[in-house]
N, C-alpha and C positions, 0 to 999 in steps of 0.2 A: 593161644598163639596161632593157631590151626586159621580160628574164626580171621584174625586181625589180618592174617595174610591174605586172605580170600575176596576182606574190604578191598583192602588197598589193588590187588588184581583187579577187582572190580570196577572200582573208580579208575584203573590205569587204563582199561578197556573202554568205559565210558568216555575220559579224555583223547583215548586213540579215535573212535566211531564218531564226536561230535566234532561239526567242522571249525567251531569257535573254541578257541580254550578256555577249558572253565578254572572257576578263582578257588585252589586250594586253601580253605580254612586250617591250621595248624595250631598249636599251642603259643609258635613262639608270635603269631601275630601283631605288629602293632601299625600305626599308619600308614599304608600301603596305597600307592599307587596303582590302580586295576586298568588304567585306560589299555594299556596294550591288548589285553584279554578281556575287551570286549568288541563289539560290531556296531555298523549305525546302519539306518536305513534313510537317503534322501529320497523324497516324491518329488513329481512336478506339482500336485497339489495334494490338501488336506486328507489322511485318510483315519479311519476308525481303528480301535485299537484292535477289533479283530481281523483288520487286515491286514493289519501290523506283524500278528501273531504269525497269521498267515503267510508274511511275505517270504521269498527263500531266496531273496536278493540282496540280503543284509552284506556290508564290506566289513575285514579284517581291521580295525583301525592299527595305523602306526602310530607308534610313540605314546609315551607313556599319559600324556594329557594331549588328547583331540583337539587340533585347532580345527576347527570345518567352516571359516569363513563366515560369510552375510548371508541368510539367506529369507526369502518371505514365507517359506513353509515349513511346520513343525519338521525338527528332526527323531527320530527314534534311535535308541541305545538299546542293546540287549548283549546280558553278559547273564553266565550259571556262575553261581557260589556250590559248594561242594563244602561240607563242615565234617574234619575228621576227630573232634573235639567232642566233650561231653556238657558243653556252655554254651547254648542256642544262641546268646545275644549278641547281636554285632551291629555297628553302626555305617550306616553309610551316607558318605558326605561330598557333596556337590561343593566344591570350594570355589563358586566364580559367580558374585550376588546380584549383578546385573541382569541375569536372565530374566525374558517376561515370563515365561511362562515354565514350569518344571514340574512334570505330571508325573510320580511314580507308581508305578503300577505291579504289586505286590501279590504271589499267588495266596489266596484266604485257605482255599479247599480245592479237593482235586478238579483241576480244569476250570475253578474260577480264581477270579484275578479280584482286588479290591484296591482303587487307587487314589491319594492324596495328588493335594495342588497344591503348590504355591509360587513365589514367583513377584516381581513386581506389576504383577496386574491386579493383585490380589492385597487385599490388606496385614501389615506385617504383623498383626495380632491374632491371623488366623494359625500362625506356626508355631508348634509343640513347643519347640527350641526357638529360644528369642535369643536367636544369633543371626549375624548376618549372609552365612553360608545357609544354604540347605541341607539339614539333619533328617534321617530317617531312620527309624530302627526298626533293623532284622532280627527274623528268629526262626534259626536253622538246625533243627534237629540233628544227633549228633549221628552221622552217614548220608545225611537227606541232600538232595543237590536241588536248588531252587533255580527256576531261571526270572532275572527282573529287567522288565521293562523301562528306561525313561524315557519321554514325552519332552523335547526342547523346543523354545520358541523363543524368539532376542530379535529386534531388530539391530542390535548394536552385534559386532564380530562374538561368535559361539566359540568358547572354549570352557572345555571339560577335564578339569581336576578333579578326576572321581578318586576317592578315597575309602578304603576298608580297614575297618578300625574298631578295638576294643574301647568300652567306656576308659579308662583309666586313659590314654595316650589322646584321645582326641579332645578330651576335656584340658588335659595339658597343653596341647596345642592351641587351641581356643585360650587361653589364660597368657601364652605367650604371645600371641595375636595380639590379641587387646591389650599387650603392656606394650609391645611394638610400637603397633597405632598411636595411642596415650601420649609414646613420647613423641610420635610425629605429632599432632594434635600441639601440644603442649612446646614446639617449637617454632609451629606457625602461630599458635597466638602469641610465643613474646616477641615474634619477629614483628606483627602485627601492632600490636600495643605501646613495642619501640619505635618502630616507622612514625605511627602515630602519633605518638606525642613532640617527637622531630619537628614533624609539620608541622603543628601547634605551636613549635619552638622559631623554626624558620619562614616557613608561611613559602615554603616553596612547593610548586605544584607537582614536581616530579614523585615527590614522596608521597602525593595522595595517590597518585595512580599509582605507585610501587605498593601501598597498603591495601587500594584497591586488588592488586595482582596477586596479593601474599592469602588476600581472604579467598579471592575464588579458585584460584590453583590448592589451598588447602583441602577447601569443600570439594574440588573436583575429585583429589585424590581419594580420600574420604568413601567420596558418593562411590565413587569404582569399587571400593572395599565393603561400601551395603551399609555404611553406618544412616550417613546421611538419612537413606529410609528408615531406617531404623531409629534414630533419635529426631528426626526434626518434622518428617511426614510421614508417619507410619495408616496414617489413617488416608493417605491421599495416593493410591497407587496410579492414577491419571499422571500425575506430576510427577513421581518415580518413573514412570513409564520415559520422561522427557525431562527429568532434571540434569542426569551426565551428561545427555547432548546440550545441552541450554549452559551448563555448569564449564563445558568444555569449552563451549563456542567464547562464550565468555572472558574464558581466562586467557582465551586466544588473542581479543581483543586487548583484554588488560597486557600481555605480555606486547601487543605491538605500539599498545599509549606508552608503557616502560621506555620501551625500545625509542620511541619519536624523543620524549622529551630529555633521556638519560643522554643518549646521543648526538644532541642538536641535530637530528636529521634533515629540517629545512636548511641549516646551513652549511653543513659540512656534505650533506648528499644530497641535493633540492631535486633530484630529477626522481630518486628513486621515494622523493614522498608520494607520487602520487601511486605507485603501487602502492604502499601501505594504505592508501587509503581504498583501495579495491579491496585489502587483502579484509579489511575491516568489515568493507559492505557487505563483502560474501561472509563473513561468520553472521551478518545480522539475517542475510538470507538464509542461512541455514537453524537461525533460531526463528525464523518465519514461520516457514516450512514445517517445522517440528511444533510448534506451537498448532497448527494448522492440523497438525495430525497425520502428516506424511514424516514418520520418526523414522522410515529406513530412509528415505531420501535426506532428510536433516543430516543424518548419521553419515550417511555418504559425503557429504559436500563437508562438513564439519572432520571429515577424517584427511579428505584429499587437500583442506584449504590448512589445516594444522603441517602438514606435511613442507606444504609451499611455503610456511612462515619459519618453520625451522628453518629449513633451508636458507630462506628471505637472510632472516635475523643473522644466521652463522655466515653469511658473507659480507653484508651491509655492518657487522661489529668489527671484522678482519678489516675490511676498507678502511674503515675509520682510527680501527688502530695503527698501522700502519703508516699510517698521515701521521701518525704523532700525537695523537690527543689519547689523552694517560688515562682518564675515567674509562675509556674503550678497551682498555688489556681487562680489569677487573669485570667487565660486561662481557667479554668474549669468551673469556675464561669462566664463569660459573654458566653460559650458556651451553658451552661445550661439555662441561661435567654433567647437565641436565640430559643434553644432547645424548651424551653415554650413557647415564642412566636407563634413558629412554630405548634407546640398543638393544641393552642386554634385558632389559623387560621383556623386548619384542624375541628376541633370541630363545628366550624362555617359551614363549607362546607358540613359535613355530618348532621345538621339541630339538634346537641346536644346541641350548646350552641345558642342564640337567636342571630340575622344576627344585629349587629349594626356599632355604632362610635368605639366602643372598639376593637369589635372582628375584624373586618374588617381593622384593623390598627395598629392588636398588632403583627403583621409579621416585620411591620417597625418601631414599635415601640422599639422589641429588638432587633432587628438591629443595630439601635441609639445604645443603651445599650452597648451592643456590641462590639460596635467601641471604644465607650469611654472607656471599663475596659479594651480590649488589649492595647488602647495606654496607659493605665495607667501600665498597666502592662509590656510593653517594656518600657518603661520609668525605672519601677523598674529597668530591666532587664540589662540595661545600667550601671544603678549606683554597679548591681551587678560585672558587668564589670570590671568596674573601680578597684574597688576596687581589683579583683582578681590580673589588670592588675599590680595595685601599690606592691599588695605581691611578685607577677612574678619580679620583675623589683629589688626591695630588695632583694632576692633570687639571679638571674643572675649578680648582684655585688658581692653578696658573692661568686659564682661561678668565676666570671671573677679574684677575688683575689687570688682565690688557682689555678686558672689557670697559673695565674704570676708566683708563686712559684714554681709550676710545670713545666714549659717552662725553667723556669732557672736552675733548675736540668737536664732539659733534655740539654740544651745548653752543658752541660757537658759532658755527657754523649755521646752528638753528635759527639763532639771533639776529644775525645779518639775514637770515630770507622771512622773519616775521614783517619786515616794509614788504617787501614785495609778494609775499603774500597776498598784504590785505590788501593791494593794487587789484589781484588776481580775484577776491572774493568780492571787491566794488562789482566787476567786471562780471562775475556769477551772480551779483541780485539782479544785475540787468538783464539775463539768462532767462532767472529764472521768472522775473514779471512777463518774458514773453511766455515762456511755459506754464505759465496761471491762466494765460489767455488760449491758450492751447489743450488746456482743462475744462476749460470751460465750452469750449466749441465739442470737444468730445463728452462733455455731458449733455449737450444736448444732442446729440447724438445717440446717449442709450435708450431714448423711447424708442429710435430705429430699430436699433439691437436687439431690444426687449420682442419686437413683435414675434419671433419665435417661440415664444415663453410659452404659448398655447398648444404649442404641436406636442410638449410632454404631457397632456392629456388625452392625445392621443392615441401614446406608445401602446397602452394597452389593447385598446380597441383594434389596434391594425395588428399586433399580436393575435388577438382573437377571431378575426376575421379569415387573416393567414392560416393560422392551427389548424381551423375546421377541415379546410379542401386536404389540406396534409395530412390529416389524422386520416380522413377518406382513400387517400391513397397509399398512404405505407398500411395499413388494415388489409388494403388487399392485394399488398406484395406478397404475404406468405402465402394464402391460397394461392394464387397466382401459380408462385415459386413450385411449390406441391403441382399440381396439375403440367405444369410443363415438365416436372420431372416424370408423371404417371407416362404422356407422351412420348418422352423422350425411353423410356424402359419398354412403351410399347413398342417404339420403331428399332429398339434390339431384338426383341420377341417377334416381330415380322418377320425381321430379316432372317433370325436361328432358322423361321418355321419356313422359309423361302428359299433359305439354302440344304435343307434338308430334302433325304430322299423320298419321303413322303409319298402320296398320291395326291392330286391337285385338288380330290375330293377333300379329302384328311384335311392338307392344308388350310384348302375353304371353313374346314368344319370347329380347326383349333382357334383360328383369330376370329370366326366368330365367336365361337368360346370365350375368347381373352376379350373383347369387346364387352361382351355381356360382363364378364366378372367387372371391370373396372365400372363399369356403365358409360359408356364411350359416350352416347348421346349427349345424358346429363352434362356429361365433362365440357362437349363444345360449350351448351348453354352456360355454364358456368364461367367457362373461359372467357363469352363474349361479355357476359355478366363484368365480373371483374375489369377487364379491358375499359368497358362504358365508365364505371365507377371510377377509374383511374383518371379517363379521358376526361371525365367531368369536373375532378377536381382538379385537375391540372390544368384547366380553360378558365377555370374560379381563382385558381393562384395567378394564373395569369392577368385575370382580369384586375385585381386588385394591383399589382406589381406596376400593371400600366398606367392605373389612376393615380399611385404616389408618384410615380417619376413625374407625370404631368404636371403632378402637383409643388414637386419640388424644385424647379426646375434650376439651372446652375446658373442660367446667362440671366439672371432677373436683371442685372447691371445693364442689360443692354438692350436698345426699342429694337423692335421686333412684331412681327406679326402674327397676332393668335387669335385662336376660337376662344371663345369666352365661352360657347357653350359646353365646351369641351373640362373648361376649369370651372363651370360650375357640378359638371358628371364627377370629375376627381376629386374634388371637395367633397361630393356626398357619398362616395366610394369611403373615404377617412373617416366620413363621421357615423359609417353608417351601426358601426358597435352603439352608438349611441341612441341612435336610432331606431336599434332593433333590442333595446331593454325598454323602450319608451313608448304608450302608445299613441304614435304620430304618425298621421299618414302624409306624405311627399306629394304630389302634384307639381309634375313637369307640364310647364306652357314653353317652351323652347323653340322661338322662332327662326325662320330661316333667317341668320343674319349675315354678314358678312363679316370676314376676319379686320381686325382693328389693330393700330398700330400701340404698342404698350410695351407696360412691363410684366410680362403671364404670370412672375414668381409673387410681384407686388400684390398684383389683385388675388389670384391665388388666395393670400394671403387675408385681403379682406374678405372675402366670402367666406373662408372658415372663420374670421370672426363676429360677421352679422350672423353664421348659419349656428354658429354654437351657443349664441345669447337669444337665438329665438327661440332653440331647445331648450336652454335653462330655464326660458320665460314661460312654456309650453308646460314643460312639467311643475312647475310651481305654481299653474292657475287649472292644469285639468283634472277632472274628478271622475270618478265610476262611470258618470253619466254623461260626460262630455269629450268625444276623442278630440284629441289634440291634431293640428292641422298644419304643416309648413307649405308653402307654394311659391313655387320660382315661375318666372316669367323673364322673357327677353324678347326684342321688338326694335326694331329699327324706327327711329325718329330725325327725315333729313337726316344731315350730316353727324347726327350722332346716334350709338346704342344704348338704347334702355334696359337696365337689368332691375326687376321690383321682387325683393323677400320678402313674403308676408309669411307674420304668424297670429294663431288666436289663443295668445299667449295673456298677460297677465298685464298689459300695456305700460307706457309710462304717463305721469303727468307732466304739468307744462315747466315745473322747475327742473325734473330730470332731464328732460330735452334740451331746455340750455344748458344743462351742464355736460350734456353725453360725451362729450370732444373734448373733455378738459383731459388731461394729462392725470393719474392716478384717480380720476373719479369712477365709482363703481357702486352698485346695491348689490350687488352680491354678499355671503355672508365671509368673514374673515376664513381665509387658507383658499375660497373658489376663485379668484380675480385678483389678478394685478392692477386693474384699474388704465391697463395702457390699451386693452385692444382698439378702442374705438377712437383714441389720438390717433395710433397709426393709423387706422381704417380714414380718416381725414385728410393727416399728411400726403398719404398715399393716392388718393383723388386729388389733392388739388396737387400735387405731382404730375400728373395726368393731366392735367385741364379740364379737371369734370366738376361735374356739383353731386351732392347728396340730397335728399329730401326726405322729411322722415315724420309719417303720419301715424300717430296712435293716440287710442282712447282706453282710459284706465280700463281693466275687466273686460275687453275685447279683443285688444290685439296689435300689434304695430308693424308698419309694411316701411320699406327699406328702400327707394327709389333711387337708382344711381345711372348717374347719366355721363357716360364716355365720350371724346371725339374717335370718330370713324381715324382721321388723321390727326396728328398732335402739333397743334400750334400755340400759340401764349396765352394767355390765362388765366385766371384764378377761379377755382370753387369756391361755391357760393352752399351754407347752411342754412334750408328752407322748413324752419319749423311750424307744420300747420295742424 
């Protein structure tokens, strides 16, 4: 009696001198709540568990299960067990199975510690107990006072239902859980399975997204209670890590597809659809994000946007009941019961309402609720239907009868304007014989049209041409960029060392210093370096930019005065990608001529296509041993300009020659030529008032001879085949 007295002084001394209260072990023990009687410790970052031990900053927690909010760094628990019992074993249980990480840390031997993991980072087959709460077993000798550690980590809100407990009572507990669950489970599948076959029945799309809403609101529930990991990916703790927030975000959605289609929302509320449809985007951003791997940020947006739709939904259902439309009382009504559910869940979690069977089950309790009054309520919803459908249906008879009536007037009516009709349709074949003749003038016409046809084998080449000098110069924006920053840090560093009280010597002596460290010299050199390389490519873009505008030019419609020398440079600016895959070498003869009166876009026009068939001709007759040769030539002859292309190209004979000008004639291979360049290249001279002449010998080469007036007076071109 002596000794027992002296325990219990003992232990009532040790509870008085420690500043945590420790957890009396007694006989009549059974599932107890300990959060009050024990401490947390928050970091601003990660620390080891002997710091942990170490720290003496630990808080008092209030209430009996710790809500401690979101937070990105582990938190620590420490609480003493004290066992005045002669039965070491006691169990202790983490009841909230969302947690990622729950490390506890158990003394082995004096002053060492031995510590389990588990946790949804972890796979749920590494845990002793294949339940979905965290199980640990104690063993506390009978006087012995242990102190334990736990290690929390959750991007999702941390709340701690620590519980102390004998095998018999928490094993009962667990047996009542799981028959709890069971029947929740077991009332979303026949909500599920009924919705289901409805829709199958009616083929209305409200009831999919209701089925849709019934599965993921189950699973959500579910995943919150740890089954989910537990029966469906136990092996996938990555996707445990991000299924509740994805599972949540989800049924978020499903509850606001519910909400759109249950309520007519475009017609009874059109303004506030298009909130819903933000309210949507944000739950798909916040399954982004968490798929992404930012699961506290997911978690965040996914809690504040659930927040907004309740809200949303409980006013936008009041609205519309209120107007009168009856399917909205049964929609207002099981949302508000969920609504409540969701309350006193949360009441529960912040330590307002006491943690039990009720609170802890009234989430899925209106759930259930829930489910039952929407399908009671589409159910209305249908019969409202019907009914509408049966008014529509008597309506569109009475429609279809005066429709009758009306047809057979019009029958009438039709009859007497069939004569004068076909007065009307004589009168349109005379229409349209002039519009055949107006077909016809515009088909001859698309050889003009077509002469563009060749600049799409261009596109590349002037792409490639462009790219070069740009690729030169954004290459040396970022040195650049770098190097003006070096300077721009040095003329801070001046100034510190220039407004300082220094000695002028010092001064002298630091920004030499700072000169050297950076290597200041270099840096100019490189600065000017970079600058030229910019400057270079930007005089080569330019260059290029100029010969296409030249080349392209807007006003071809109209006589004008231009350099020809000038549009044979743009021309070979365009062709020069082709050019420079090819080996041909240019020869400019470029006389001084005088500007001529034309059209620059026309001829333009023909030089890229004499300059691009003497290429073709070039590369299909030169070999290893013979380079390829183009040569331009212009010269004033009297009152006109001479321009002469020659290539030593692969020639033509004397029946190509008279065919060169026809209209789709070509040797090219099938997909290279349309066969119009050198029509237009015709039209387009004797446009002009000029002649062509065109001298070649098979396997030598052929030269291009065209001849302008200085001034344009009347005319015709003349085809001088010799």
């Amino acid at each position: 009696m002596i000794k027992k007295t002296c325990l219990v002084f003992i232990l009532f001394l040790n509870f008085i001198s420690n500043s945590y209260s420790q957890i009396i072990v007694t006989d009549s023990l059974k599932r107890t709540l300990i959060g009050s009687q024990s401490s947390y410790l928050i970091t601003s970052k990660e620390i080891s568990f002997k710091k942990a031990t170490s720290a003496t900053n630990f808080k008092r927690v209030s209430g009996n299960v710790p809500n401690l909010g979101v937070h990105e760094q582990s938190i620590w628990i420490k609480f003493s067990i004290t066992n005045t019992t002669n039965n070491p074993n006691l169990f202790l249980e983490l009841a909230y199975p969302i947690l990622d990480v729950v490390e506890f840390w158990a003394p082995a031997a004096k002053g060492v510690y031995r510590s389990k993991i588990l946790g949804e980072s972890f796979s749920f087959n590494k845990r002793k107990y294949k339940q979905p709460n965290f199980i640990y077993d104690l063993s506390i000798p009978q006087g012995a006072t242990n102190t334990y550690y736990v290690r929390v980590k959750s991007v999702e809100q941390i709340i701690l239902p620590l519980y102390l407990s004998r095998s018999t009572p928490i094993w009962q507990h667990i047996s009542e859980d799981s028959a709890i669950n069971g029947i929740y489970f077991g009332i979303v599948l026949i909500m599920f399975l009924y919705n289901l076959f409805v829709f199958f029945s009616v083929r209305d799309k409200s009831y999919l997204y209701y089925v849709f809403y019934i599965a993921l609101v189950g699973l959500t529930q579910l995943g919150i209670k740890g089954y989910t990991f537990q029966y469906l990916w136990p092996q996938s703790p990555q996707f445990a890590l991000k299924g509740v927030i994805i599972l949540a975000s989800l049924s978020g959605i499903g509850a606001l597809m519910v909400t759109k289609s249950f309520l007519h929302i475009k017609v009874n509320t059109p303004r506030l659809n298009v909130v819903l449809t933000v309210l949507v985007c944000l739950f798909i951003a916040a399954i982004g994000v968490t798929i992404a791997g930012a699961e506290l940020l997911g978690f965040t947006i996914m809690q504040i946007v659930t927040s907004i739709t309740t809200l949303f939904i409980l006013v936008i259902s009041f609205m519309i009941m209120i107007k009168g439309y009856k399917p909205a009382v049964f929609f207002f009504s099981a949302w508000s019961i969920l609504v409540a559910g969701a309350i006193v869940f949360l009441l529960k979690d912040y330590n307002i309402l006491p943690y039990n069977t009720f609170t802890s089950y009234s989430m899925q309790a209106a759930s259930a609720i829930e489910m039952a009054l929407l399908s009671f309520g589409l159910a209305d919803r249908i019969n409202t239907l019907k009914k509408e459908k049966e008014a529509s249906q008597a309506e569109s008879l009475l429609i279809a009868k005066e429709n009758e009536r009306i047809i057979r007037e019009q029958n009438e009516i039709l009859e007497a304007k069939v004569h004068e009709r076909t007065v009307e349709l004589i009168a349109s074949n005379d229409e349209l014989h002039k519009t055949l003749i107006d077909l016809k003038e515009a088909e001859s016409q698309l050889v003009e049209s077509e002469k563009m046809a060749s600049l799409g084998q261009l596109t590349a080449g002037i792409a490639h041409e462009i790219n070069n000098p740009i690729n030169f110069v954004t290459s040396n924006v970022g040195p650049l960029k770098r190097d003006v920053e070096i300077l721009l840090d040095m003329i801070d560093t001046m100034e510190s060392v220039g407004l300082s009280d220094n000695p002028v010597k010092k001064k002298k002596d630091q920004i030499e210093n700072y000169k050297e460290d950076i290597d200041f010299d270099y840096l100019k050199i490189e600065i000017s370096s970079l600058l030229k390389g910019i400057g270079d490519g930007a005089s080569r873009t330019a260059e290029i930019i100029k010969g296409l505008r030249i080349f392209s030019r807007l006003d071809e419609d109209d006589l004008k005065y231009a350099d020809i020398n000038e549009g044979l440079d743009s021309t070979l600016i365009l062709v020069n990608n082709l050019l420079s895959n090819s080996k041909i070498e240019v020869k400019r003869n470029l006389g001084n001529i005088p500007q001529i009166e034309c059209y620059p876009g026309k001829l333009n026009q023909v030089f890229l296509n004499i300059i691009s068939n003497a290429i073709y001709a070039v590369n299909k007759h030169s070999t290893n041993n013979q380079r390829g040769l183009l040569k331009l030539t212009t010269e004033v002859e009297g009152d006109s300009v001479l321009i002469r292309i020659e290539d030593n190209g692969i020639g033509m004979d004397e029946n190509t020659k008279k065919k060169i000008f026809e209209p789709f004639f070509t040797t090219k291979d099938v997909g290279e030529g349309t066969g119009l360049g050198m029509s237009i290249t015709y039209n387009t001279i004797k446009k002009h008032s000029g002649l062509i002449q065109i001298n070649s010998t098979v396997g030598v080469g052929t030269e291009f001879i065209i001849q302008l007036p200085i001034l344009q007076k009347a005319g015709n071109p003349r085809s001088i085949n010799a």
